[in-house]
MITOR-731275 format. One record per residue: residue in one letter; x, y, z of N, C-alpha, C in turn. Coordinates in steps of 0.1 Angstrom, whole numbers, padded with zeros to 4 digits, always signed. Atoms other than C-alpha are relative to their C-alpha. Layout:
N
AXYZXYZXYZ
...
END
This chain:
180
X+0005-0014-0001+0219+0525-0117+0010+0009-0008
X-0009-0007+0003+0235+0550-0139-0003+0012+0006
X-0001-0010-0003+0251+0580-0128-0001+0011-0011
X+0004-0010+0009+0249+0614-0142+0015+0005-0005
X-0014-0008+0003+0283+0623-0162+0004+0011+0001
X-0003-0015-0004+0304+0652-0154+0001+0005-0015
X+0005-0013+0005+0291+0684-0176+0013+0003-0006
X-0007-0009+0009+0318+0699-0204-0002+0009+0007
X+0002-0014-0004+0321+0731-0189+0004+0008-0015
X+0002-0007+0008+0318+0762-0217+0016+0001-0005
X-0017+0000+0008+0359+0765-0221+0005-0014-0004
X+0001+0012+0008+0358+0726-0226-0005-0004-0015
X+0005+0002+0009+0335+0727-0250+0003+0013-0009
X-0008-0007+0005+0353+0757-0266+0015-0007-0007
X-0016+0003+0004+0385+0740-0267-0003-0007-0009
X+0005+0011+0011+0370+0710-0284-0008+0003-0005
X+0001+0000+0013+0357+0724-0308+0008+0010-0010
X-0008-0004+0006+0383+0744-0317+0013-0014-0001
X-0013+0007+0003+0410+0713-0315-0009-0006-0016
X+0004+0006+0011+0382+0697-0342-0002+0009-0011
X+0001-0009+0016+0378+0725-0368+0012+0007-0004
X-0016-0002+0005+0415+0729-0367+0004-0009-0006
X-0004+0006+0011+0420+0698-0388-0006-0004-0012
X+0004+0002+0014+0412+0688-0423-0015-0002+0003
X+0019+0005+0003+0377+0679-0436-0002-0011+0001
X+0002+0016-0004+0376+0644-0426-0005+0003+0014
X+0005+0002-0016+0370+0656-0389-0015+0006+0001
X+0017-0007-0007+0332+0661-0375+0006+0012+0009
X+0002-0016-0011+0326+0696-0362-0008-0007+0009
X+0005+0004-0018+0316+0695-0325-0017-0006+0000
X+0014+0005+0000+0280+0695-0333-0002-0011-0007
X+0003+0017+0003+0282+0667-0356+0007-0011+0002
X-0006+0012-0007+0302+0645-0339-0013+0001+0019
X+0009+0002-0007+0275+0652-0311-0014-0013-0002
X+0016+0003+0006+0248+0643-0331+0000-0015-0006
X-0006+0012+0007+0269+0611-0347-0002-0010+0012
X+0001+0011-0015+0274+0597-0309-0012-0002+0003
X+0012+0002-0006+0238+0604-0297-0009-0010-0011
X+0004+0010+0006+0229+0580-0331+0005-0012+0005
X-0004+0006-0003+0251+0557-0319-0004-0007+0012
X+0003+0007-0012+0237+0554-0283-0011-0001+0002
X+0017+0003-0002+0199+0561-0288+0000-0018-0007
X+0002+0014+0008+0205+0528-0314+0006-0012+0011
X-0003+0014-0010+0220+0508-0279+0015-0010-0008
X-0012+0006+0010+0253+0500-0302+0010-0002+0013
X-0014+0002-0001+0285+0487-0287+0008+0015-0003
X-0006-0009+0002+0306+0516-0291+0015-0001+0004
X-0016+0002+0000+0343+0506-0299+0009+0018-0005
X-0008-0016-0008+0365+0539-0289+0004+0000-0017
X-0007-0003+0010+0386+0533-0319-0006+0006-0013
X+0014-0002+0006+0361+0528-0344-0004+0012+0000
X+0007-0007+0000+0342+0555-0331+0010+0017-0004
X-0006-0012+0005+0368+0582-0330+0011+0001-0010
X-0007-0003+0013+0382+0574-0363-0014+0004-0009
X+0011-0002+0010+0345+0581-0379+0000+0021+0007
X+0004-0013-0001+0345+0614-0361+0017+0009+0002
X-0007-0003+0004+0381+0622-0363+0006-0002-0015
X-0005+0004+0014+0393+0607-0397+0014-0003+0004
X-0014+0007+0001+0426+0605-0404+0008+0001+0013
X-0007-0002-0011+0434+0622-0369-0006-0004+0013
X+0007+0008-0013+0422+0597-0347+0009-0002+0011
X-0014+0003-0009+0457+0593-0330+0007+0013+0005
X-0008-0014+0003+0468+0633-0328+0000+0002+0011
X+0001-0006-0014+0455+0642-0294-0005-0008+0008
X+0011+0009-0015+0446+0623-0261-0011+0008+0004
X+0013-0008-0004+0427+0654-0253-0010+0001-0004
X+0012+0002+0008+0404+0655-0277-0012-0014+0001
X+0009+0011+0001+0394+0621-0274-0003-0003+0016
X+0001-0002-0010+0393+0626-0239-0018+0006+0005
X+0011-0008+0001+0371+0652-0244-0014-0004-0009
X+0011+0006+0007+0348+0635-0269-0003-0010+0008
X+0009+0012-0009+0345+0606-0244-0007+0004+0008
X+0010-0003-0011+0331+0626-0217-0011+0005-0008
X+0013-0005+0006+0309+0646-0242-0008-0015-0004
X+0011+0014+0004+0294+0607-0253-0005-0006+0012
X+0007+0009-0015+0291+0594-0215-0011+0015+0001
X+0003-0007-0004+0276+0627-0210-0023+0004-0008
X+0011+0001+0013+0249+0625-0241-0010-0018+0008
X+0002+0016-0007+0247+0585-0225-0011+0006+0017
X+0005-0003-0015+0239+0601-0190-0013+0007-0006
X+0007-0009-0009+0214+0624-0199-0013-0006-0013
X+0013+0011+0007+0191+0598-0224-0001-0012+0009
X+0006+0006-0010+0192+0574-0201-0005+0001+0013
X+0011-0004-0011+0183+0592-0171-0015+0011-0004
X+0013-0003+0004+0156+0605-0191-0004+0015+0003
X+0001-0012-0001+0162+0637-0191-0005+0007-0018
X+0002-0006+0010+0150+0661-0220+0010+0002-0006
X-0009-0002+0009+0171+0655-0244+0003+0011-0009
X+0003-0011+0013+0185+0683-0265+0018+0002-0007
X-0012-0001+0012+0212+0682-0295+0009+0011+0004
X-0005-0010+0001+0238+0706-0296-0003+0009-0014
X+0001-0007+0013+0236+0734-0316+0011+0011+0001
X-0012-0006+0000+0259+0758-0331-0010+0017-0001
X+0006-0016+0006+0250+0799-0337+0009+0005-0007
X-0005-0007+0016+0256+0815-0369-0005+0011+0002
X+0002-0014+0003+0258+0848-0377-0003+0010-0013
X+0001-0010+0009+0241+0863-0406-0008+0013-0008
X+0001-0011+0003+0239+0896-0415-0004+0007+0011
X+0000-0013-0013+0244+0910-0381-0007-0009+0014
X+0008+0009-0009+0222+0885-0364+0001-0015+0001
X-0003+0016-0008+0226+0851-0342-0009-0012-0005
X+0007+0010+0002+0208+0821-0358+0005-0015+0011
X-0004+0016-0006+0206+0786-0338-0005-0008-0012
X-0006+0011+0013+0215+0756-0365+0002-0011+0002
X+0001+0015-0006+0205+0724-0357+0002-0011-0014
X-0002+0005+0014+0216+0711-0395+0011-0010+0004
X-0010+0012-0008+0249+0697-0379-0001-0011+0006
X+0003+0013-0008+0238+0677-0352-0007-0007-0011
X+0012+0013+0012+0210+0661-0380+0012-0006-0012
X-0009+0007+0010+0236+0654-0402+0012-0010+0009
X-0009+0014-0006+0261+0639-0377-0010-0010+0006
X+0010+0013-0001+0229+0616-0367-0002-0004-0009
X+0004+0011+0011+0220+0606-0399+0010-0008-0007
X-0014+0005+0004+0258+0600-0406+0002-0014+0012
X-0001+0013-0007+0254+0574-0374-0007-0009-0008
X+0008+0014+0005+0225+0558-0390+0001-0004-0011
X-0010+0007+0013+0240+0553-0423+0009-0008+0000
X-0010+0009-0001+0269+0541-0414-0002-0013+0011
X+0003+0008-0010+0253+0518-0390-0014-0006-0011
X+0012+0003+0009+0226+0511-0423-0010-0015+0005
X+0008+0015-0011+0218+0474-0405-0005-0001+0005
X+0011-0005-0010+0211+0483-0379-0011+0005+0002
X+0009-0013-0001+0191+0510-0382-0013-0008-0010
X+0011+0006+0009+0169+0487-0409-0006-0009+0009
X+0010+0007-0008+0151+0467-0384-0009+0007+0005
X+0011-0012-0007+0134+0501-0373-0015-0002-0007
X+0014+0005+0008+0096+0492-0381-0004+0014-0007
X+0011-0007+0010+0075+0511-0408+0000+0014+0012
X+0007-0007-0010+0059+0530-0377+0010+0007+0006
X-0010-0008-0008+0090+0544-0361+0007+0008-0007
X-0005-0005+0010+0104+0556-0391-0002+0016-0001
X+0005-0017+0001+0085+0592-0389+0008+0004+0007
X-0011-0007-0012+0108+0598-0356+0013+0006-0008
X-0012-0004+0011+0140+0600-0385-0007+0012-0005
X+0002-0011+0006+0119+0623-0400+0002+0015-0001
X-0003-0015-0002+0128+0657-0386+0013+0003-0004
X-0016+0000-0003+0165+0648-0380+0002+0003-0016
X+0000+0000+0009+0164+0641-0418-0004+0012-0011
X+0003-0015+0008+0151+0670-0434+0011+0007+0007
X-0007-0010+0002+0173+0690-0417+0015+0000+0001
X-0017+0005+0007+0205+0671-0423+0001+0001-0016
X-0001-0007+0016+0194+0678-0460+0001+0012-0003
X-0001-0012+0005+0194+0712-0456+0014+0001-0001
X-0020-0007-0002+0232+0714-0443+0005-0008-0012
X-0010+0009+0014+0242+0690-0476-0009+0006-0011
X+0007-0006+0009+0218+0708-0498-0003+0011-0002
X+0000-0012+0001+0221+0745-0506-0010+0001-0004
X+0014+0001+0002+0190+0741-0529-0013-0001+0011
X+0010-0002-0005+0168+0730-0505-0003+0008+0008
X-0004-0022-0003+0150+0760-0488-0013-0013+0009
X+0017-0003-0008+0118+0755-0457-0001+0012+0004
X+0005-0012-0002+0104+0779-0445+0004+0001+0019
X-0006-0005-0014+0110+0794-0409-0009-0011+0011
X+0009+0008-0006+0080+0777-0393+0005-0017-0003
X+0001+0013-0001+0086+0740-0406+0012+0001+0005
X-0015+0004-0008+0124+0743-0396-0005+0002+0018
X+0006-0004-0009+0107+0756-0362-0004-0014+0006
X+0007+0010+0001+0086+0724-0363+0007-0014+0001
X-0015+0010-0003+0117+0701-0370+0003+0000+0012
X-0007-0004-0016+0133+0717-0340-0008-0006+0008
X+0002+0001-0007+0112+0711-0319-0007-0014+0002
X-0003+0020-0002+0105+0669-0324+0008-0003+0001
X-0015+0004-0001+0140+0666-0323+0000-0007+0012
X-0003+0004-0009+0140+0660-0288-0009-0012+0006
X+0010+0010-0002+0108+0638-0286+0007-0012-0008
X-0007+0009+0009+0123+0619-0315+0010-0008+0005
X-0011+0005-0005+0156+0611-0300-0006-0011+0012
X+0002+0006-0015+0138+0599-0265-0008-0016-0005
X+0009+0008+0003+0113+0578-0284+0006-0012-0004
X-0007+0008+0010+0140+0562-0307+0008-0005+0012
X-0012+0014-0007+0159+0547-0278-0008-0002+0008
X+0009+0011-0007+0131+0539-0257-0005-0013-0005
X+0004+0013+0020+0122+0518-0293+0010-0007+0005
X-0012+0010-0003+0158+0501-0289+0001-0004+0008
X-0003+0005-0014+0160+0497-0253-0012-0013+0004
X+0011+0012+0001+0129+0476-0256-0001-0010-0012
X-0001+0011+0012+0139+0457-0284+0017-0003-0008
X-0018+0001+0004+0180+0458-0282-0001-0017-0005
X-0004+0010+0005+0179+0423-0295-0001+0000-0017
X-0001-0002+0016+0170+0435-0330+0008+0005-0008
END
């Protein structure tokens, strides 16, 4: 039976993500080291500590206990609340431009598609048919690496909002077929 992991509270998840955008550009921002783990565990992977928080710290995978502290509850916590089948939903960051609050779900899609890349094996056993579920995360992890590309308010809208079906579907897919 799993339990439900204890919750980041709002100055947790403040702190860590100020310990991560305090070092170089090798480290995942908060949201895409969110979105990197939740590839990792919708795909039913093994999840070696080291490993993991050298892909989402870089070079400073050794700097702070806290941090990685803190990134492990946020992954049991992502773990807890897809396998108790709760409504999954990414983190997102708010931007501010030109006076006004945008929510920005480009990060998390990018640190997911950064799990499934670097997990490219894996992730290739996904049949034909399941493939469209990538599809939201994917477009709008192109937008955050692609200044060019532009949607429109509505299809970004439309992304958003399979994200969370997508996610549920893609590890119910693995959980029934972790042997692939």
């Amino acid at each position: 039976m799993t339990t439900t992991a204890p919750t980041l509270s709002e100055d947790e998840l403040t702190q860590l993500d100020i310990m991560l955008s305090s070092n170089e550009t090798d480290t995942l921002a908060i949201d895409e080291a969110h979105g990197y783990s939740t590839a990792l565990l919708v795909r039913q992977q093994t999840i070696n500590d080291p490993e993991w928080l050298e892909a989402i710290l870089g070079d400073h995978k050794d700097t702070n206990d806290e941090v990685s502290t803190l990134l492990k509850r946020m992954r049991d916590e992502i773990q807890s609340s897809i396998e108790l089948e709760q409504r999954f939903e990414p983190m997102i960051i708010e931007e501010e431009i030109d006076d006004e609050l945008f929510e920005s779900y480009e990060g998390w899609c990018f640190g997911f598609m950064l799990g499934v890349t670097q997990h490219q094996s894996l992730w290739e056993t996904l049949p034909n048919n399941k493939e469209d579920l990538l599809a939201p995360i994917a477009q709008l992890a192109l937008l955050y690496s692609d200044e060019e590309l532009d949607i429109n308010e509505d299809e970004y809208a439309d992304c958003v909002e399979l994200i969370p079906g997508a996610v549920t579907k893609l590890y119910d897919f693995w959980k029934n077929h972790a042997s692939e």
